[in-house]
C-alpha positions in Angstrom: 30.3 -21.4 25.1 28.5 -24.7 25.0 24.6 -22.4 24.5 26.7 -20.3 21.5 28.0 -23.4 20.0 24.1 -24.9 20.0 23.2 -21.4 18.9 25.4 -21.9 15.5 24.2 -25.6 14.9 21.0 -24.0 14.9 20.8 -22.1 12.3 19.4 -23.3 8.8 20.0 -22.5 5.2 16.5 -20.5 5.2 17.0 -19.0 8.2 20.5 -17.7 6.4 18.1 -16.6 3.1 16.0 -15.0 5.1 19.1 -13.1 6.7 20.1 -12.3 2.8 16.7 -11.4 2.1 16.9 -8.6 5.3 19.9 -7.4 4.5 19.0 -6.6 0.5 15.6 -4.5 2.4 18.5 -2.9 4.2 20.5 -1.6 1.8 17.8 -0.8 -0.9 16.3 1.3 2.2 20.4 2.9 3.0 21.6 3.2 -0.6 18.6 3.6 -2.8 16.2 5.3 -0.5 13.3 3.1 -1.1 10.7 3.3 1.2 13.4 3.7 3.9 11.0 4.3 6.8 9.8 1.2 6.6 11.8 -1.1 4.7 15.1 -1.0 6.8 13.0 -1.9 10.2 11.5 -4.6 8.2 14.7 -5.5 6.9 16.4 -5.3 10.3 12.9 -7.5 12.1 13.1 -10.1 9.3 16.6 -10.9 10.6 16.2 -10.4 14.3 13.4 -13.4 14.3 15.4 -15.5 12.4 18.3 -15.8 14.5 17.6 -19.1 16.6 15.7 -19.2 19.9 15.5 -15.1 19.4 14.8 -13.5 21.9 12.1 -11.3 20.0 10.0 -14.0 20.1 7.6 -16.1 22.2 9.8 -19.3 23.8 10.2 -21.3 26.9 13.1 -20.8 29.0 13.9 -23.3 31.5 13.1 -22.6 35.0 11.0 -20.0 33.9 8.8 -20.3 31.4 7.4 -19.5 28.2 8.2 -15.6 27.8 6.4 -13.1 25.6 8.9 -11.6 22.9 8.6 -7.5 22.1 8.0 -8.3 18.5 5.4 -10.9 18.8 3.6 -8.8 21.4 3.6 -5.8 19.3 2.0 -8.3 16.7 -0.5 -9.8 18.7 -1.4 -6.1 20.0 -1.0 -3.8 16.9 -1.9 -6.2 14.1 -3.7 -9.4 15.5 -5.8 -8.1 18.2 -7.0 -4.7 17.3 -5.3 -4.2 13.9 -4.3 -0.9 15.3 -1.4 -0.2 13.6 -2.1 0.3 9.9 -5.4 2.2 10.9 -3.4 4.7 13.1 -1.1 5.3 9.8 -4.7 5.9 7.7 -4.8 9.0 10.1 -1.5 10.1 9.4 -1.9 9.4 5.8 -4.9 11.3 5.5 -3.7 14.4 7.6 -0.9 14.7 4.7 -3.3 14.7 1.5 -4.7 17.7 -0.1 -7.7 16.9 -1.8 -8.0 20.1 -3.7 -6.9 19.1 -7.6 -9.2 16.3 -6.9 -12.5 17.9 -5.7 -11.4 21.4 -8.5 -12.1 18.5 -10.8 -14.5 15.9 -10.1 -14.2 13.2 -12.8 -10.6 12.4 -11.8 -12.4 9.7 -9.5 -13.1 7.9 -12.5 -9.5 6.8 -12.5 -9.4 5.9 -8.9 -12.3 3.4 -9.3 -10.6 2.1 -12.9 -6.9 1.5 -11.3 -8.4 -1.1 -8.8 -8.5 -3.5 -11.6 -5.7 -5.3 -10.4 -6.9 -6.4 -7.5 -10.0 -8.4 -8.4 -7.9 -9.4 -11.4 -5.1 -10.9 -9.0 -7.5 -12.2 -7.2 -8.9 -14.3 -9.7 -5.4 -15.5 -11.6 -4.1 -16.3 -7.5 -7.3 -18.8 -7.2 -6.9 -20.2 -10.6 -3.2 -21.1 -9.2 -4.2 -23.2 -5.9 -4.0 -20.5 -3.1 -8.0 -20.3 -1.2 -10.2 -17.6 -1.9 -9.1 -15.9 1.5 -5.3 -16.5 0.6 -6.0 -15.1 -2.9 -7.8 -12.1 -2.0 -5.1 -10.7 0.8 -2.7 -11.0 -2.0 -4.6 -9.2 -4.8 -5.2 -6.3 -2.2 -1.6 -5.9 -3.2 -2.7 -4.3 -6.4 -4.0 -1.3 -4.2 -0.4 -0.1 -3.8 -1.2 0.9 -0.5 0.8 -1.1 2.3 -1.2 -0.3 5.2 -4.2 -1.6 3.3 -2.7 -4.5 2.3 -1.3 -5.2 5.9 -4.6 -4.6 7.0 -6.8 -7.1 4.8 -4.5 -10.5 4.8 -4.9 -9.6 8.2 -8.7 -9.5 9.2 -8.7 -12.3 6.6 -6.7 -14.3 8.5 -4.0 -14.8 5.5 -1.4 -17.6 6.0 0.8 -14.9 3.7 1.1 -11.6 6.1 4.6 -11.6 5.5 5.1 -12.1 2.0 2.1 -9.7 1.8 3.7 -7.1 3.5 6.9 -7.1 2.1 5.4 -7.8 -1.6 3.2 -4.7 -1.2 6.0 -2.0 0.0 8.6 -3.5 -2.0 6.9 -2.5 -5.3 5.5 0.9 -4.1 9.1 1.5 -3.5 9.5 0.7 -6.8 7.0 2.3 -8.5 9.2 4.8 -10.7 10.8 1.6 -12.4 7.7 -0.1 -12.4 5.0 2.3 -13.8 6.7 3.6 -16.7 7.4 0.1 -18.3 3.2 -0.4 -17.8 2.8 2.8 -19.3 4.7 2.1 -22.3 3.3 -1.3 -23.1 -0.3 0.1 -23.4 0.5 4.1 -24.6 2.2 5.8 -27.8 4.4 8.4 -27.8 1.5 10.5 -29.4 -0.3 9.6 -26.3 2.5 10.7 -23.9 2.8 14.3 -25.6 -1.6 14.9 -25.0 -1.4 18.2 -23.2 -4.0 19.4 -20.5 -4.8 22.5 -19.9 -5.0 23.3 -15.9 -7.3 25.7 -14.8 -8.1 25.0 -11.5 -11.3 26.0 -9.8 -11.5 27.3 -6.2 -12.5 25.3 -3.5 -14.1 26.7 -0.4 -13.3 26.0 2.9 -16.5 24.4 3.6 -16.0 21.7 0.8 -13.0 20.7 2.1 -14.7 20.5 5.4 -17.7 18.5 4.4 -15.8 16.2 1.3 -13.7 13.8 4.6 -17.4 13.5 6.2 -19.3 12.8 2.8 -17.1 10.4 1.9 -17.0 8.7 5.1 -21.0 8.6 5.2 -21.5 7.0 1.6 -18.5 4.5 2.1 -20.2 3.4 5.0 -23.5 3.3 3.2 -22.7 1.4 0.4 -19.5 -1.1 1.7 -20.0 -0.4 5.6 -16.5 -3.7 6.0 -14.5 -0.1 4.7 -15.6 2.2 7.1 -12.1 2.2 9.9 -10.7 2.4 6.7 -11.7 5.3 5.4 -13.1 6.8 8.6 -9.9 7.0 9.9 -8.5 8.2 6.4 -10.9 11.0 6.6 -10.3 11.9 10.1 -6.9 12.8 9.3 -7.9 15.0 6.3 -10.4 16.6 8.3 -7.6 17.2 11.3 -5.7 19.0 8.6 -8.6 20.9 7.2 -10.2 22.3 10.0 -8.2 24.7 10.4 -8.0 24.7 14.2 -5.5 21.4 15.1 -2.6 22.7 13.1 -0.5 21.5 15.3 -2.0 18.2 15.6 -2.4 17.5 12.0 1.8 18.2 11.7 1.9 15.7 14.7 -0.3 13.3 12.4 1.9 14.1 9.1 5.6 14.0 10.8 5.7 11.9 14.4 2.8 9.7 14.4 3.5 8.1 10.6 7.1 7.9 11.4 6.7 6.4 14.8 3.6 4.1 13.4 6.0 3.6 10.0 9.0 2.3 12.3 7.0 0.4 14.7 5.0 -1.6 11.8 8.2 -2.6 10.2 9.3 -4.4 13.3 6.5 -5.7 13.8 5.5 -7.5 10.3 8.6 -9.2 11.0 6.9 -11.3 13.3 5.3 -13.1 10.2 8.6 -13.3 8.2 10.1 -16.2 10.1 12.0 -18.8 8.0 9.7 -21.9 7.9 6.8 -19.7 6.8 8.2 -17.5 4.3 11.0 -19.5 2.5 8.2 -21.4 0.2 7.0 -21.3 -3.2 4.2 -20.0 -2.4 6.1 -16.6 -1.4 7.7 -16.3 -4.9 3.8 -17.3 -6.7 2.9 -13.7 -4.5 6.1 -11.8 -5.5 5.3 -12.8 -8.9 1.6 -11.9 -8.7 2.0 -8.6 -6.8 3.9 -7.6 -9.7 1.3 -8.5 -12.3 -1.3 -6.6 -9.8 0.8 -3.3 -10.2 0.9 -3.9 -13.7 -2.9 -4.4 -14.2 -3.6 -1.2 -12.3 -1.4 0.7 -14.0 -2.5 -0.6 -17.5 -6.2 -0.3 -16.2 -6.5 3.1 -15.9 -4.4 4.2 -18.7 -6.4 2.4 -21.0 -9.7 3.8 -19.0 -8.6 7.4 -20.4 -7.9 6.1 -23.8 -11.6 5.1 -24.0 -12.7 8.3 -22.3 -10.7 10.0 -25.0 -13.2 8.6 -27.5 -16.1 10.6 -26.3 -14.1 13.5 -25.2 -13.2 16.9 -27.0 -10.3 17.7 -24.5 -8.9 14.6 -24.6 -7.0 13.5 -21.4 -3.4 11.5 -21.2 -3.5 8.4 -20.8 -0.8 8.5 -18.1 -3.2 10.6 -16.0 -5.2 7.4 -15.9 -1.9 5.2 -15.1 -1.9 8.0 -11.7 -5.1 6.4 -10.2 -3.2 3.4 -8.4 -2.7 4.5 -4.4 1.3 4.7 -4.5 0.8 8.5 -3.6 2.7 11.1 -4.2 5.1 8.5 -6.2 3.0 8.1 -9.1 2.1 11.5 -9.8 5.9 12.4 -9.9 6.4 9.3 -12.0 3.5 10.7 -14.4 5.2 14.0 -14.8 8.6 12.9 -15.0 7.1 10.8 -18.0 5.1 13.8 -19.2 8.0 16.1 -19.6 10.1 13.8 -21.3 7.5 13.6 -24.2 7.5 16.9 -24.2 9.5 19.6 -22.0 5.9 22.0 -22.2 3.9 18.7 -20.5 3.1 19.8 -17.3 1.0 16.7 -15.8 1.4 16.8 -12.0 -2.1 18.4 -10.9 -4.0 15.9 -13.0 -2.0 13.4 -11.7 -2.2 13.9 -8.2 -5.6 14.4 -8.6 -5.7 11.0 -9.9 -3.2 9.6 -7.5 -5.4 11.1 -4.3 -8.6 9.5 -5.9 -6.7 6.1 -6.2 -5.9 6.3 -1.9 -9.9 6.4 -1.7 -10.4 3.8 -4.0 -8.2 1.3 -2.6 -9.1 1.9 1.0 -12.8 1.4 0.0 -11.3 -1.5 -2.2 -10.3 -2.8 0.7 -13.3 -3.0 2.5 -15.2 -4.5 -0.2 -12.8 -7.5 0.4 -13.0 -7.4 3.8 -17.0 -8.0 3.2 -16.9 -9.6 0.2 -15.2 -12.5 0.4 -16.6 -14.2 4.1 -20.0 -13.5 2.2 -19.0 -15.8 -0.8 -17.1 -18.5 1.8 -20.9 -19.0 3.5 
């Protein structure tokens, strides 16, 4: 009785917040189905470590010792030590992505590349507020839309923020279907919604599929060698599922391993939500500045297509564009949602997830430009 009455006289106003704060991950994951795979173990972690003297994490017992928690071990091994983790999900990720409207038309890279604009402009608006350069590039990595990526970065960076990151990062992919049509809108017209494009897609031969994952791979490690376990292990999954002869591995990959991986790396951010580190102002500043990084990409690459429109006969909609952040397949059903309701006959989702699939290279290779980048500049 006595340890469960020290146990309540414990507990502190954040630590209750932070209770609030994993049970509204909780039930946006139950009864809006947002990112449910990962947000509800997050949700259910954030609370677990704040409960005082949990037993998920490292303490010292008396009589016995200091004893290793399961959630900071799975921290220390999956994130800290080898970031093993989010680069285990780049192979599931990859296994599940068909390249095929991307490679049938080229230029739809374009709009990968143009979408990343939010990071580097994050970046710079999170300096000009106080964070450090390392601080302020793990959180404009948020921008990529990619959670794994994002996960991965403020980690080999050795972010203060992992946390609010983490939680920054898969909160607005969940919500990128509220999120990306209010961008949209601010930067298109209605005329601009209604641009129809034709799709007539080319064939693609086995062998480009084969050789595109180990192409890729090659010239990212060429030109920003800090992305390569990136997208190496991105590309290892698309070439499990394009081989031809793992089928059942690559529906391993797609199905158990990012749904085990998924689970597992929602627990085990948690380990960097505790209450004294994420109740601050500084976590609101990166909610806030995630947001504007979503934003950005999304305005980015619509307003990329606009300008491409000036040179173009067949001109291309700008929401096509808006398709090129990494939130995949969300934002290529967001962009056809969008395109129908301009006009029932809009049929954008090949373009789009074209776009959409170009965006997941781009912010992985993004992400290693960081990763290089920025310990460069710090010398």
């Amino acid at each position: 009785m006595e340890f469960l009455t020290n146990g309540i006289t414990q507990v502190t106003w954040q630590q209750i917040l932070m209770w609030i704060i994993g049970g509204t991950l909780i039930y946006l994951a139950i009864a809006k189905e947002l990112e449910p795979a990962l947000l509800l173990p997050m949700g259910f972690g954030a609370i677990l470590v704040n409960i005082p003297s949990s037993g998920v994490l490292n303490q010292t017992l008396q009589g016995i010792g200091e004893v290793q928690g399961i959630i900071d071990w799975l921290f220390e091994v999956g994130i800290e030590a080898s970031e093993m983790m989010p680069l285990l999900l780049f192979i599931g990720i990859g296994a599940m992505i068909d390249f095929g409207p991307l490679l049938s038309n080229p230029r739809l890279l374009l709009f990968g590349a143009a979408a990343q604009f939010g990071i580097f402009a994050t970046v710079t608006v999170a300096t000009l507020l106080g964070f450090s350069l390392t601080d302020a590039a793990a959180i404009g990595i948020i921008g990529a839309a990619d959670g794994p990526t994002s996960i991965l970065v403020s980690q080999v960076l050795k972010s203060n923020f992992i946390g609010p990151i983490a939680v920054a990062a898969y909160s607005y992919m969940a919500l990128v279907p509220i999120i990306q049509p209010f961008a949209i809108k601010i930067c298109t017209t209605e005329k601009d919604r209604k641009i129809r494009m034709k799709y007539n897609p080319k064939s693609v031969s086995r062998m480009t599929r084969l050789l595109f994952p180990i192409v890729v791979t090659l010239i990212a490690g060429l030109v920003a060698p800090a992305s390569i376990s990136l997208v190496g292990f991105l590309m290892f999954g698309n070439l499990i599922r394009e081989c031809g002869v793992l089928r059942s591995l690559s529906e391993t990959a797609q199905k158990d391993l990012v749904n085990l991986i998924t689970l597992l790396l929602g627990l085990t951010i948690s380990a960097s939500m505790k209450a004294e580190y994420f109740v601050t102002k500084e976590t609101l500043l990166i909610m806030v500045l995630g947001l504007l990084a979503f934003v950005f990409d999304t305005i980015a690459g619509a307003l990329f297509a606009k300008f491409l429109n000036l040179f173009l006969k067949e001109k291309i909609n700008p929401m096509v564009g808006a398709a090129g952040i990494s939130a995949f397949p969300m934002s290529s059903r967001v962009i056809q949602k969008m395109g129908l309701e301009a006009d029932s006959q809009n049929h954008l989702l090949m373009h789009a997830v074209g776009a959409n699939v170009s965006g997941q290279i781009a912010s992985v290779i993004a992400g290693g430009v960081i990763i290089g980048l920025v310990p460069a500049l710090l010398l």
